[in-house]
C-alpha positions as CSV (number, residue, x, y, z in Angstrom):
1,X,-55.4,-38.7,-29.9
2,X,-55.0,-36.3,-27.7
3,X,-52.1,-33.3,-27.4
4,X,-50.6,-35.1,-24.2
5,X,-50.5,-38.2,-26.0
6,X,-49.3,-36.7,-29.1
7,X,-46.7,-34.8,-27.2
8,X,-45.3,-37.9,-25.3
9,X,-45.2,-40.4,-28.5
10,X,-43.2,-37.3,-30.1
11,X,-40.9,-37.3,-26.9
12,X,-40.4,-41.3,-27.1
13,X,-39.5,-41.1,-30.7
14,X,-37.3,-38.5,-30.2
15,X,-35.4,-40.6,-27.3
16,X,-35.8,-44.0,-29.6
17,X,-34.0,-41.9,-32.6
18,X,-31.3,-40.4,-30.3
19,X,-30.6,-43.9,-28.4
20,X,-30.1,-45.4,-32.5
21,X,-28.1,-42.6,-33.6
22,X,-25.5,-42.6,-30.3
23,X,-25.3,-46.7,-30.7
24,X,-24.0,-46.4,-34.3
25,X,-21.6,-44.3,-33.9
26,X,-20.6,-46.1,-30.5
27,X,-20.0,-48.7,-32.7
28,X,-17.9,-47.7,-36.0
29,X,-15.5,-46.0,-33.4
30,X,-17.2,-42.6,-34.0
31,X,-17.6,-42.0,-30.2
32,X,-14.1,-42.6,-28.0
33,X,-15.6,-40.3,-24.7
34,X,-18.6,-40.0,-22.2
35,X,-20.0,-37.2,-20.0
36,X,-21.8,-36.6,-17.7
37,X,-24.4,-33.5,-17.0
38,X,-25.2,-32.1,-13.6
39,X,-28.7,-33.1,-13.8
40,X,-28.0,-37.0,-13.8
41,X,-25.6,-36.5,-10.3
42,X,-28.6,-34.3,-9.0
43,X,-30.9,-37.1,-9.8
44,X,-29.0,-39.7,-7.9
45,X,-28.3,-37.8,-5.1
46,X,-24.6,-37.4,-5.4
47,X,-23.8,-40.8,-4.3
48,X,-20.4,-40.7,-6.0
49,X,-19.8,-44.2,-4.4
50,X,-23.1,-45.9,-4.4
51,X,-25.2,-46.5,-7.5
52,X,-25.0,-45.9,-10.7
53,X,-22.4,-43.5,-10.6
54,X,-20.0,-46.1,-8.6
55,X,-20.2,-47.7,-12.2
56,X,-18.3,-45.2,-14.0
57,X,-15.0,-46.3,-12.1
58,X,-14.7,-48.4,-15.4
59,X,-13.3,-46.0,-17.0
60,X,-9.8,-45.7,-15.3
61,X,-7.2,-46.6,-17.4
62,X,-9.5,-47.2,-20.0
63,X,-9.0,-46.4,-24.0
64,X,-13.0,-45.2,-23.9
65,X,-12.3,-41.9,-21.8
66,X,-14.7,-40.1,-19.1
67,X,-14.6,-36.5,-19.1
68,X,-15.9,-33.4,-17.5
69,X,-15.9,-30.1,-18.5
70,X,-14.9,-28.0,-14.9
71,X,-18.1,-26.2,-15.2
72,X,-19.8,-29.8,-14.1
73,X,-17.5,-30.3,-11.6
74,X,-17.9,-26.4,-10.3
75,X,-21.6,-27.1,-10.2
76,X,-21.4,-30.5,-8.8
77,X,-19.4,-29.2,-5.8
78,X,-21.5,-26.4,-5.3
79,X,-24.7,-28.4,-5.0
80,X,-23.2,-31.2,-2.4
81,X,-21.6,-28.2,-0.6
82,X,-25.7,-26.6,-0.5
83,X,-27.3,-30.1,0.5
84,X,-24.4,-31.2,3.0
85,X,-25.0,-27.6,5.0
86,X,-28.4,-28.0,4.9
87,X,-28.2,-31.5,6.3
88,X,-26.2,-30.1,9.0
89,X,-28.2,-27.7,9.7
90,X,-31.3,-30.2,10.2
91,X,-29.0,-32.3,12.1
92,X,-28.3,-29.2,14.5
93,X,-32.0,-28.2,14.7
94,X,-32.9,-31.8,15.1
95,X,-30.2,-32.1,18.5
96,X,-32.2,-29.2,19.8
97,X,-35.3,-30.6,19.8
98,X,-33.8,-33.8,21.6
99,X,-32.2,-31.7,23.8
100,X,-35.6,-29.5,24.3
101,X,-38.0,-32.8,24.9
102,X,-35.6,-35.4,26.6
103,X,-33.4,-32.9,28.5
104,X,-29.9,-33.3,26.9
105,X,-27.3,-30.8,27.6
106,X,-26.0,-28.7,24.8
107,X,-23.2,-29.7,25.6
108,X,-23.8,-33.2,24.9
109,X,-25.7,-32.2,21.9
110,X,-22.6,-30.5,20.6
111,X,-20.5,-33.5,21.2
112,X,-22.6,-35.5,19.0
113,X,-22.7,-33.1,16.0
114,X,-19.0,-33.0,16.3
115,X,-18.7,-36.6,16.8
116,X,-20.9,-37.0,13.1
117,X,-19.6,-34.5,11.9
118,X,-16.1,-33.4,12.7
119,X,-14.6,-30.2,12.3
120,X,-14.5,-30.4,8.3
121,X,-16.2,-27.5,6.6
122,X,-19.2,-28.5,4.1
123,X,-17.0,-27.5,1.2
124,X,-13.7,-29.6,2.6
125,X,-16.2,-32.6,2.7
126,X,-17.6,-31.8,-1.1
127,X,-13.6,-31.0,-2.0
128,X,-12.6,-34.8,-0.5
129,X,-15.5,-37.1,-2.4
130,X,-15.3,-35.0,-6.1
131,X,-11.3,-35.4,-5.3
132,X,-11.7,-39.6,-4.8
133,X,-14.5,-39.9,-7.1
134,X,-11.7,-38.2,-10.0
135,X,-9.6,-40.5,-8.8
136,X,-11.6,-43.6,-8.8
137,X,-13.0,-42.8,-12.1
138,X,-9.6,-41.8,-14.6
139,X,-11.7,-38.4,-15.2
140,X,-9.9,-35.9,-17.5
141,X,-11.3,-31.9,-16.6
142,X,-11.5,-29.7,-19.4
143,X,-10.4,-26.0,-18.9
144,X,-12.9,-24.3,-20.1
145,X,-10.7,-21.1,-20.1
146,X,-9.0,-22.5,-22.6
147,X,-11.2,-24.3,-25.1
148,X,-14.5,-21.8,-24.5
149,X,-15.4,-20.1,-28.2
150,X,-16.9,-17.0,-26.4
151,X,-17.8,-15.0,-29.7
152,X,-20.1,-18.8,-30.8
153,X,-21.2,-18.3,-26.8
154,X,-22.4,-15.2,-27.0
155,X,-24.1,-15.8,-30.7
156,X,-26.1,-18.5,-29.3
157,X,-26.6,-16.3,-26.4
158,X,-28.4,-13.5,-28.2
159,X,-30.1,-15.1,-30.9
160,X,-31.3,-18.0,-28.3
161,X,-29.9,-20.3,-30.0
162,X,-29.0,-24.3,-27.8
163,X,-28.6,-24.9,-25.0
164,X,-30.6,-21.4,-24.8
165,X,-34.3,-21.2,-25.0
166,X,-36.8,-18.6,-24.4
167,X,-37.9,-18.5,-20.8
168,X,-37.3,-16.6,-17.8
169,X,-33.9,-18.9,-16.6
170,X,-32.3,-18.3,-20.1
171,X,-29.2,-16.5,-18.1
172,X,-29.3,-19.6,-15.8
173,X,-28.1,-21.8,-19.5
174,X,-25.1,-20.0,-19.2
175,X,-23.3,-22.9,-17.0
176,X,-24.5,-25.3,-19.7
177,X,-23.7,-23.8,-22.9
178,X,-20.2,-23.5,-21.7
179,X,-20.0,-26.8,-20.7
180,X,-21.3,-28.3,-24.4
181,X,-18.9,-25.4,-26.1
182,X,-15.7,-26.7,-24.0
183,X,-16.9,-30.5,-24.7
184,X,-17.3,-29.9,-28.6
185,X,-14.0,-28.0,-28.7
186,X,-12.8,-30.9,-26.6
187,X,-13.7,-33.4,-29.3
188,X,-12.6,-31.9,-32.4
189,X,-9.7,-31.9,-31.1
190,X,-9.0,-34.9,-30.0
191,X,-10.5,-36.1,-33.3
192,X,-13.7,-37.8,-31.4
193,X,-16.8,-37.4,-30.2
194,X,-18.4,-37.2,-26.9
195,X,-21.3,-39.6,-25.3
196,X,-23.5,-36.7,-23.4
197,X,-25.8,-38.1,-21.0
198,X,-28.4,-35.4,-19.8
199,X,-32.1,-34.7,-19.6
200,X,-32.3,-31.3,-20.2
201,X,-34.1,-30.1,-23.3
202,X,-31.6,-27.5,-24.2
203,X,-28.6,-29.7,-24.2
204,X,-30.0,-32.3,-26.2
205,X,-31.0,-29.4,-29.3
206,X,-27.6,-28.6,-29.2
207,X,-26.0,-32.0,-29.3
208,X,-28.7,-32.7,-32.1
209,X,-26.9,-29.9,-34.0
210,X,-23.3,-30.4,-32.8
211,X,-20.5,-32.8,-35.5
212,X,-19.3,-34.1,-32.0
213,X,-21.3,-34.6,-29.1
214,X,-24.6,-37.1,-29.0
215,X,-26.7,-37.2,-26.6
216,X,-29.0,-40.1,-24.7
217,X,-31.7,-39.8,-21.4
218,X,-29.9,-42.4,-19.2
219,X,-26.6,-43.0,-17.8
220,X,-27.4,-46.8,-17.5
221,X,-28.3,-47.2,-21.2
222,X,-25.4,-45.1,-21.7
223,X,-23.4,-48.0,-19.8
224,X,-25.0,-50.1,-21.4
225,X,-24.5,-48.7,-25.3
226,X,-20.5,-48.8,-24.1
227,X,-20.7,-52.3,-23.3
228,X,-22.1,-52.9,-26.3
229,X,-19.6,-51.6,-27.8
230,X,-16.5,-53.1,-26.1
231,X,-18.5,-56.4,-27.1
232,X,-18.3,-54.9,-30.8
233,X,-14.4,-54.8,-30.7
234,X,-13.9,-58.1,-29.1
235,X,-15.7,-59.3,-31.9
236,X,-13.9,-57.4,-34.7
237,X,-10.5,-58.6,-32.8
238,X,-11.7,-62.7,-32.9
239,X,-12.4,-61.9,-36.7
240,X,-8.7,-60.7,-37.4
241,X,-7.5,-63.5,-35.3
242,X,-9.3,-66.0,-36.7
243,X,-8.5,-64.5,-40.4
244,X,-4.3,-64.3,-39.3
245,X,-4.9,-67.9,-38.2
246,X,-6.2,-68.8,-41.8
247,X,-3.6,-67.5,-43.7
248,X,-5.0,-64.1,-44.6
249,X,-2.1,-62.3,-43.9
250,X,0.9,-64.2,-44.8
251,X,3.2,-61.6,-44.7
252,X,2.0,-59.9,-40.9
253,X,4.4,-61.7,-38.8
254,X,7.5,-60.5,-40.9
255,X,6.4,-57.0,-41.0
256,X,5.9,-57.6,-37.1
257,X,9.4,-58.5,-37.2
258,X,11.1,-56.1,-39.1
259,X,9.4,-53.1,-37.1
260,X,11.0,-54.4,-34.1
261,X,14.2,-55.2,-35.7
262,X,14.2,-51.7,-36.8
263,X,13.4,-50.1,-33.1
264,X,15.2,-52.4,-31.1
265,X,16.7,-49.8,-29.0
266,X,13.5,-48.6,-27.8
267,X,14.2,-51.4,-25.6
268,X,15.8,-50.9,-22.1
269,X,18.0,-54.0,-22.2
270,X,19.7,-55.2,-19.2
271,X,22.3,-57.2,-19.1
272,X,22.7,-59.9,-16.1
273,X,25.6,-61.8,-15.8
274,X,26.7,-64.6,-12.8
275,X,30.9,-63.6,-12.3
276,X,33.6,-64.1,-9.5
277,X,34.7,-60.5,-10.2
278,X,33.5,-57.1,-10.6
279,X,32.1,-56.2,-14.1
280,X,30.7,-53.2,-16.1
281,X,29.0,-54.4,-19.6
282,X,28.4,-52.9,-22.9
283,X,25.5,-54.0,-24.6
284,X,27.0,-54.4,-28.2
285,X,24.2,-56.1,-30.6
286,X,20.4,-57.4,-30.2
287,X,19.5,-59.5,-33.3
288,X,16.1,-60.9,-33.6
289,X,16.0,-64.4,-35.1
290,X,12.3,-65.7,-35.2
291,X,9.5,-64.5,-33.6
292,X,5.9,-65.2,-33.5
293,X,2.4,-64.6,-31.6
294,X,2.0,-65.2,-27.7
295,X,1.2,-66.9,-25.4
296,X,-1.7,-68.8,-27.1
297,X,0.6,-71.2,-28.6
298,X,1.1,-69.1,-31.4
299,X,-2.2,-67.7,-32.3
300,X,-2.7,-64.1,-32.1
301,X,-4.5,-62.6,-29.2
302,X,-5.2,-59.1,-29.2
303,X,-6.7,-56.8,-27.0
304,X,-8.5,-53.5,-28.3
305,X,-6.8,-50.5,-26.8
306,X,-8.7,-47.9,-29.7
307,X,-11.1,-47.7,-31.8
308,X,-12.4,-44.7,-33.8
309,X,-13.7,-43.7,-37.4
310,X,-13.1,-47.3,-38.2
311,X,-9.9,-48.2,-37.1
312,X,-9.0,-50.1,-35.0
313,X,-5.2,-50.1,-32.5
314,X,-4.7,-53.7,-31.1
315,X,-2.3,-54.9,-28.7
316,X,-0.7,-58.3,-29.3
317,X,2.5,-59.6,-27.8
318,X,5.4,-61.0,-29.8
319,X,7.6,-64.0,-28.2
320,X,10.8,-63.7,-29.3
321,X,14.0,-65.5,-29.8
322,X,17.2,-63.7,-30.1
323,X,20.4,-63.4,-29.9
324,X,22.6,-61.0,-28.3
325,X,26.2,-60.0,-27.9
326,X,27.9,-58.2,-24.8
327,X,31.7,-56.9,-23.8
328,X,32.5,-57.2,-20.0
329,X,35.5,-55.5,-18.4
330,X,36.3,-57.4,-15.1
331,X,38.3,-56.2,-12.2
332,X,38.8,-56.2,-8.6
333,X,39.8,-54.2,-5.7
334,X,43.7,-53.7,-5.0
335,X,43.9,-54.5,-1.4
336,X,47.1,-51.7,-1.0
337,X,45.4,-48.4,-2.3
338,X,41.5,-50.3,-2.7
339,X,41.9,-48.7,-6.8
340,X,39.8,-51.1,-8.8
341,X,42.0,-52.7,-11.2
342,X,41.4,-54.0,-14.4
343,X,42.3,-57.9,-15.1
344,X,40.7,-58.7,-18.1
345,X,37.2,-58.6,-20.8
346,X,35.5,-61.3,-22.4
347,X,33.0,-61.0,-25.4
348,X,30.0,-63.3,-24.9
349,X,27.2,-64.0,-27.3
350,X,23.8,-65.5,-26.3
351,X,20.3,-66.9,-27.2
352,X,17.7,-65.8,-25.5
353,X,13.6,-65.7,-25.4
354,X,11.6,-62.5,-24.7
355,X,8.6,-61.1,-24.9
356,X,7.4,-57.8,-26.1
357,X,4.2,-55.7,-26.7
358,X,3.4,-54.2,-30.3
359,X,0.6,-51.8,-31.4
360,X,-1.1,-52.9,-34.7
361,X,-3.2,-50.4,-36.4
362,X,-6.2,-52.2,-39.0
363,X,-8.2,-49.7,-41.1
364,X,-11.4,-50.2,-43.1
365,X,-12.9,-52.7,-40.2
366,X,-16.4,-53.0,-42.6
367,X,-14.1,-55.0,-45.6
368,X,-13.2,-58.8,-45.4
369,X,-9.6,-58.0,-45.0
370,X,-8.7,-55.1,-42.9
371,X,-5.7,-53.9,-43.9
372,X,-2.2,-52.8,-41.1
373,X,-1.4,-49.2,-41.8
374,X,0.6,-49.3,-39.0
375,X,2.9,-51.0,-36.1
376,X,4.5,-50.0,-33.5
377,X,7.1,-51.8,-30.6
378,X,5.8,-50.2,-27.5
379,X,9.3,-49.5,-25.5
380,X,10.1,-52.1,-22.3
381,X,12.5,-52.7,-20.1
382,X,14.0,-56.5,-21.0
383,X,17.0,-58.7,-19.0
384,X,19.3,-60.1,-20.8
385,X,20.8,-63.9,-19.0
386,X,24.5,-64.0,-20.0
387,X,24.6,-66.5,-17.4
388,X,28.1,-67.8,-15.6
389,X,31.1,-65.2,-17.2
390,X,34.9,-64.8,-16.3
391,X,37.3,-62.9,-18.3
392,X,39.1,-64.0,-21.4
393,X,42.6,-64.9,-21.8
394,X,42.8,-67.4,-24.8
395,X,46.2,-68.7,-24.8
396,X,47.8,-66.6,-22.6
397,X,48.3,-66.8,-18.8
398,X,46.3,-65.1,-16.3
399,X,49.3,-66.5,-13.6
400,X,51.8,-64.5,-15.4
401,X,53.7,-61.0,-14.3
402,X,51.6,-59.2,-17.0
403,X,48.6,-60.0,-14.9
């Protein structure tokens, strides 16, 4: 075997034990985030639309979150704002040489460049796509100002230690080592670790040494490793489904209950009434009375919204019958001095059904029962039908002088 052989089974090995490492801790909930280096945009050709790239607009509004330190997006901008004035440039040089061989005016060559390219500067064209691609994509920028550990920058600096390495370009690794400093702060924060798709050497020693940030060759594999592992918590949500369906937590449903029972005014309830008069309302009481899974006729359907360092936040929805009580003051306009005047209240109580949203937090996902540590009523805005009111006189008579 030779040393090119040897050197590029070492490489492939390296890549295969990376790839391994990144999908297992994709999958216990290790990793929440993905990032992107500059080298992968710079390989596609900054099609921010087209391609692969167009791909990570799956992450808006997603729980798995795509982020950027600014230094990317600094040197993304930079390098469409080089290659778009150096395709004008051609363009312009290109219009001459029409112009010089089939006798066009300059000024007709100057009306085509403007017509292609309007009177937008190279950098308000780069500005515009990294704006819509953000927007497209849910991307949250890091400030590197404020989470950059200069004295650990400046250590790795000197002693050449990752992303540094010894060569001529070693100041060049500056953009990079601030971009894995700000990502790793980034994640220990946020209590998660980072997906770091890049090619360069030095990035990948340091995310082989960093707690927090893993890195793989390939943004498609890396696409593919998250889908994996969206699969992964579909699977671990069926399981507690199918377990609450057995019987394995007899007791859910009523914990469920109480939570909500507990933060019922977290609820925006609104009271709607059908009335001949004008009426304000106080909301007075919102009891629940039963509740239970929706809408799958009763079985629990949840939807993975987290999932990290194995546990797991699930989103189910609770149907809900209860039953609520409401004071309305009626009145109506005095047709002398147009004062609203008051002519009576009523107390009404009714049953209603609604349906609400609750967070339920399972821990230890690897053990046959996972157990809730947590649940939480996620706040709404609810209606409440009081249907046809009119005030309340009992025995008395509305037709009398008092009235």
């Amino acid at each position: 075997m030779n040393k090119q052989t040897a050197k590029t089974e070492q490489l492939a090995a390296e890549k295969a034990e990376r790839l391994e490492i990144a999908k297992t801790k994709l999958l216990d909930g290790a990793i929440g985030a993905i990032s992107v280096d500059t080298c992968i945009f710079t390989e596609t050709g900054y099609r921010l639309d087209t391609g692969i790239l167009k791909h990570l607009e799956q992450f808006k509004d997603n729980a798995f979150q795509l982020v950027f330190s600014e230094i990317t997006i600094r040197e993304i901008r930079g390098h469409i704002v080089r290659d778009s004035e150096e395709a004008r440039v051609k363009l312009i040089s290109a219009l001459r040489g029409v112009g010089k061989y089939w006798a066009v005016q300059s000024e007709k060559q100057e009306s085509v460049a403007t017509e292609l390219l309007g009177a937008k500067t190279a950098k308000d064209i780069a500005l515009k796509r990294l704006q819509d691609f953000g927007n497209r994509c849910g991307i949250e920028l890091i400030d590197a100002k404020t989470t950059l550990d200069i004295p650990e920058l400046l250590k790795r600096y000197f002693n050449t230690q990752p992303p540094f390495e010894s060569s001529a370009e070693k100041k060049s690794e500056f953009p990079d080592a601030i971009t894995l400093l700000s990502l790793q702060a980034w994640a220990k924060k946020e209590n998660t670790a980072v997906l770091f798709v890049t090619k360069d050497k030095g990035c990948k020693d340091f995310c082989k040494e960093s707690e927090c940030l893993y890195a793989v060759d390939d943004l498609s594999v890396a696409l593919t490793l998250i889908q994996d592992r969206d699969t992964h918590c579909a699977t671990l949500c069926k399981a507690i489904e199918t377990k609450i369906a057995n019987g394995d937590y007899p007791d859910l449903m009523e914990q469920i209950l109480d939570t909500i029972g507990n933060h019922i005014w977290d609820i925006d309830w609104i009271p709607e009434a059908d009335a001949a008069y004008s009426y304000d309302d106080e909301l007075e009481d919102v009891e629940v009375v039963r509740g239970e899974f929706a809408p799958t006729y009763g079985r629990a359907e949840f939807r993975a919204v987290d999932y990290r360092n194995d546990q797991m936040v699930v989103q189910a929805s609770i149907k809900l019958d209860i039953r609520a009580s409401c004071s309305f003051s009626f009145s109506v306009k005095d047709s002398i001095d147009h004062d609203m005047v008051h002519i009576g209240d009523a107390q009404v109580s009714r049953k209603d059904t609604v349906t609400v949203d609750v967070l339920l937090t399972f821990d230890s996902l690897n053990v046959e029962t996972p157990e809730v540590v947590e649940i939480e009523l996620i706040p709404s805005r609810q209606k409440l039908d009081f249907g046809p009111i009119e005030p309340d006189y009992g025995e008395e008579d509305p037709n009398s002088e008092y009235y």
